[in-house]
N, C-alpha and C positions, 0 to 999 in steps of 0.2 A: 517499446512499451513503457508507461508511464508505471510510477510506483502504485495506483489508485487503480489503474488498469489492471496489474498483476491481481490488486486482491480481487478485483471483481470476476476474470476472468478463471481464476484458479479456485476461489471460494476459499479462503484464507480464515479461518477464527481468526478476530479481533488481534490477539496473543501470538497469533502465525505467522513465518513467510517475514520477508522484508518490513521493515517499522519505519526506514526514513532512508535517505539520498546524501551523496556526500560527493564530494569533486575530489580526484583521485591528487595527492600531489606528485604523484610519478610520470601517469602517461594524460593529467589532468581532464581524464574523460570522466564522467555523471557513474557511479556505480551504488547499487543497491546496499544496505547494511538491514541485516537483524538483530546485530550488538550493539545497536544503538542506544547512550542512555536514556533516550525519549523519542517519542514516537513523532512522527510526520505531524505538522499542525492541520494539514486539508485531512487528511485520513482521521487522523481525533477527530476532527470537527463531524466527519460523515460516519463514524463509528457512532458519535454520541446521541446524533440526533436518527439514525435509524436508517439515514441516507446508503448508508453500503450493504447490509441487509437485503433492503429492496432492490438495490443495482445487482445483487447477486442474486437474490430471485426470479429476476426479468431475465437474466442472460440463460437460467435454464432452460426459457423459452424459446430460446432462439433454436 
């Protein structure tokens, strides 16, 4: 599951849950961060414009 995916499907406040992606330098596998100093630039961009919001209120529906 993708980072944009987690907040959608868990319902994440903005401030919640994973902020960005990083590639492990150990077992160099993709792993989630919440101590990130800045957040995912797709996630900002769907945070600001209201894009995740909606994706999160559609997926109630399902």
């Amino acid at each position: 599951m993708s980072l944009i995916d987690i907040h959608i499907h868990r319902n994440f406040l903005p401030d919640q849950g994973p902020q960005n992606v990083y590639q492990c330098e150990f077992c160099e596998a993709w792993h989630l961060t919440s101590k990130s100093p800045e957040r995912n630039d797709r996630l900002q961009q769907m945070i600001d414009s209201g894009e995740m919001k909606r994706k999160q209120q559609a997926r109630r529906w399902e």
